[in-house]
C-alpha positions as CSV (number, residue, x, y, z in Angstrom):
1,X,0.0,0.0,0.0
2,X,1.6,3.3,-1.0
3,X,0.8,6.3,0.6
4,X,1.2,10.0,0.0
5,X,4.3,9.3,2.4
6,X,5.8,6.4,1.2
7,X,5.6,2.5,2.7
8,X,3.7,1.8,5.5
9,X,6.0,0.9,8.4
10,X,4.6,-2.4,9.5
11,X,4.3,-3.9,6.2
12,X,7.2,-5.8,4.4
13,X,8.4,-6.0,1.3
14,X,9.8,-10.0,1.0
15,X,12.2,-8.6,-1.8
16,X,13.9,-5.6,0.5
17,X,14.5,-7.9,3.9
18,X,15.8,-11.5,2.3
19,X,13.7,-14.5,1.4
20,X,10.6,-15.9,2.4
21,X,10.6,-17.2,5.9
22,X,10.9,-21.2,6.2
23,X,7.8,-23.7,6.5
24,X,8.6,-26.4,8.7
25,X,11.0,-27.2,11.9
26,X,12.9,-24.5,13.2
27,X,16.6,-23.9,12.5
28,X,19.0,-25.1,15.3
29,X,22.0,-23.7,16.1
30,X,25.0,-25.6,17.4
31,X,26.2,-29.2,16.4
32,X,24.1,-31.2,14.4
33,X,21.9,-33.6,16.8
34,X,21.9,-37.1,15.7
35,X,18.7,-38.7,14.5
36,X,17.2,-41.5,15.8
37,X,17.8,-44.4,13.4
38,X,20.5,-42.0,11.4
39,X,24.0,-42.9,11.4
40,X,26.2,-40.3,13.6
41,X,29.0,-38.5,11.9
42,X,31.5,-39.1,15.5
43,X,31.3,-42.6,15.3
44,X,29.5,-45.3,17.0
45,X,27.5,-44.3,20.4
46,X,29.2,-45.7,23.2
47,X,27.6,-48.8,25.8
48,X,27.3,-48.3,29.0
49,X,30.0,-46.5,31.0
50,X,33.0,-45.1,30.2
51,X,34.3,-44.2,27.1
52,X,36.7,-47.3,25.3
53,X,40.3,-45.6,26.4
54,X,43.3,-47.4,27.2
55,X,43.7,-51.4,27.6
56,X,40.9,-53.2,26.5
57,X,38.3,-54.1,29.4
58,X,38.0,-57.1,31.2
59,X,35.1,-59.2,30.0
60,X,32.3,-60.7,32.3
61,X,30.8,-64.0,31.5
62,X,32.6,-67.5,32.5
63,X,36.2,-67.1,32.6
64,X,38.7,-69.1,31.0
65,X,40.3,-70.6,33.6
66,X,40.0,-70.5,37.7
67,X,38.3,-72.4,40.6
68,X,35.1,-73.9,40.8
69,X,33.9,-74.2,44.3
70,X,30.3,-76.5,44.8
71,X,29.2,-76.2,47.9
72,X,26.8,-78.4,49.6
73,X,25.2,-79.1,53.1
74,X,22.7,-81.8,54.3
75,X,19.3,-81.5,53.0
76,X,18.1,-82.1,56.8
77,X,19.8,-79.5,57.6
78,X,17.4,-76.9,57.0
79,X,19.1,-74.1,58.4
80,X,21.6,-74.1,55.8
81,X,19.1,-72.5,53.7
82,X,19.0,-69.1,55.6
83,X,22.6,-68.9,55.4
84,X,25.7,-68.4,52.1
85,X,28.9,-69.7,52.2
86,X,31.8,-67.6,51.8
87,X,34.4,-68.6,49.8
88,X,38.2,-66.9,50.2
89,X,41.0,-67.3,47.4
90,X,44.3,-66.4,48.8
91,X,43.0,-64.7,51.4
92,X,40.6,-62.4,49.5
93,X,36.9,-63.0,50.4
94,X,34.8,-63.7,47.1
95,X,31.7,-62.0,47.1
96,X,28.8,-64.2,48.4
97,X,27.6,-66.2,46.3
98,X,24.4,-69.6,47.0
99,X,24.9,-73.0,48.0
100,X,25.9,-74.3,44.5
101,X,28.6,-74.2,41.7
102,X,30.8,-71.0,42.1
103,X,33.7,-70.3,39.3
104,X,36.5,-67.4,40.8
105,X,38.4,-66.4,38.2
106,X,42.2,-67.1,39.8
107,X,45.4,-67.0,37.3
108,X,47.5,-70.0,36.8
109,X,49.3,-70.7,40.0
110,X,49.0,-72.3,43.5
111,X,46.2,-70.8,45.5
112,X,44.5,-71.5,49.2
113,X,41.0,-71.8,49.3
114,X,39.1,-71.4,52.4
115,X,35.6,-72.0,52.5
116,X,33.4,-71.5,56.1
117,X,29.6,-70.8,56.7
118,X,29.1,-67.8,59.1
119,X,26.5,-68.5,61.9
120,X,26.2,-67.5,65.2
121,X,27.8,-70.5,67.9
122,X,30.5,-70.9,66.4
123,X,31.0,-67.5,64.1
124,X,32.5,-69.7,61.6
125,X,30.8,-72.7,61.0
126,X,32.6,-75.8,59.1
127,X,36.0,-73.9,58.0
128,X,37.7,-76.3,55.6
129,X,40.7,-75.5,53.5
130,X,43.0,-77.0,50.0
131,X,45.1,-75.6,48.3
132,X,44.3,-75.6,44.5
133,X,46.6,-75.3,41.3
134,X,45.6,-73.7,38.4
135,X,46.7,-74.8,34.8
136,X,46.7,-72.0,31.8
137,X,43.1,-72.6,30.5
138,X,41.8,-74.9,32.5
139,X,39.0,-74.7,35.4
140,X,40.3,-76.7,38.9
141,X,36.7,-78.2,40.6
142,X,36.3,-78.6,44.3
143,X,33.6,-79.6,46.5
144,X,32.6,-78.4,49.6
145,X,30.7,-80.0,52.0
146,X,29.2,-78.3,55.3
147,X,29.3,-80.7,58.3
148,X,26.5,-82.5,59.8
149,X,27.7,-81.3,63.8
150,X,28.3,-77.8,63.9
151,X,31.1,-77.9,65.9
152,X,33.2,-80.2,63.2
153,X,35.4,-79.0,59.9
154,X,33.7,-79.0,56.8
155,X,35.4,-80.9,53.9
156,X,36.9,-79.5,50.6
157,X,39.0,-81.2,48.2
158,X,38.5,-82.5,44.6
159,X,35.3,-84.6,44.7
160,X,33.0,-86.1,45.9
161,X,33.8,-85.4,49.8
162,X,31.7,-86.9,52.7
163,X,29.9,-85.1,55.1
164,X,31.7,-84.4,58.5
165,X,30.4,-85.1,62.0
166,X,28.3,-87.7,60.9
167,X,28.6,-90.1,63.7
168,X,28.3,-87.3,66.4
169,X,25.3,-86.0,64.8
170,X,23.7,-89.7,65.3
171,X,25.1,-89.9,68.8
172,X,23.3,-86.5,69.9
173,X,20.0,-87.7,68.1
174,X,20.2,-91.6,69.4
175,X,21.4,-90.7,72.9
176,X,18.2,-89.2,74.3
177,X,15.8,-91.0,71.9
178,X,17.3,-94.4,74.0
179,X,17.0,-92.3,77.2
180,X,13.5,-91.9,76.6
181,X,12.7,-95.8,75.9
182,X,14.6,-96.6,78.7
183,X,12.8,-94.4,81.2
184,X,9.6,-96.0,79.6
185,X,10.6,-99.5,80.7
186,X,11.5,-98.3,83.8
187,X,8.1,-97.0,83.9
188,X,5.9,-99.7,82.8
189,X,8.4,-102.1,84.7
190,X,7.8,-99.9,88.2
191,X,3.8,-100.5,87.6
192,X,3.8,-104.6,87.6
């Protein structure tokens, strides 16, 4: 619209101030933003963690050679059940791990193995100790058993081990069971 004074000042002219403006997203400033789905001009996005400097990272999954502890206890012995071994390798506690099959990665070698059960009377129930040696590549297996009688060493070794404290465990139990037949006689005797 012309005027006797020119251009109005609140209309534009799209040929005086540069070209049209866009239809569609609005320009962004900065470094391009990857697209979903697009490949990423800096490379592949990292996984998880830290960024892939220096010697490569160790890799988790079964290792190639080590110590694989089983450990066991009683089925009777319920107890057992509320409770997780702990398993040392040369002096270095493991972390805890369930009654079972347990691979420690351990380098080729000679290495001590303890093995206890905490409780409560004793604080270390069934301690048992080997020592184990590791071949490049290979996977040593021990068994562990917990003993019967809490106050008796567990055994470890290659397997299969026995349980210890077996014949004091049957004492304990048989002792009072024949105390209490015994009084009955006594009993039924003192009656006649």
């Amino acid at each position: 619209m012309n005027t006797p004074h020119g251009q109005q000042p609140y209309q534009q002219n799209p040929s005086q101030y540069g070209p049209p403006p866009q239809q569609g997203p609005p320009q962004q400033y900065g470094p391009p933003q990857p697209q979903y789905g697009a490949p990423s001009q800096y490379g592949p996005p990292q996984q998880y963690g830290a960024p892939q400097y220096g010697p490569p990272q160790p890799q988790y999954g079964a290792p190639s050679e080590g110590i694989a502890v089983t450990t066991q206890f009683f089925p009777l012995a319920w107890l057992f059940y509320l409770l997780k071994p702990k398993i040392f390798v040369d002096g270095i506690e493991m972390p805890p791990a369930p009654w079972g099959r347990t691979v420690v990665p351990a380098r080729p070698g000679q290495h001590n193995v303890h093995v206890h059960t905490p409780y409560f009377l004793p604080p270390r129930l069934g301690p048992a100790d080997t020592t184990a040696f590791v071949q490049p590549g290979q996977i040593v297996e021990l068994e562990y058993k917990a003993p019967m009688w809490s106050y008796s060493a567990g055994s470890l070794g290659i397997g299969p081990q026995k349980y210890n404290g077996v014949g004091i465990t049957i004492a304990v139990s048989v002792i009072p069971l024949a105390l209490v037949v015994l009084y009955m006689i006594v009993a039924i005797a003192s009656f006649r």
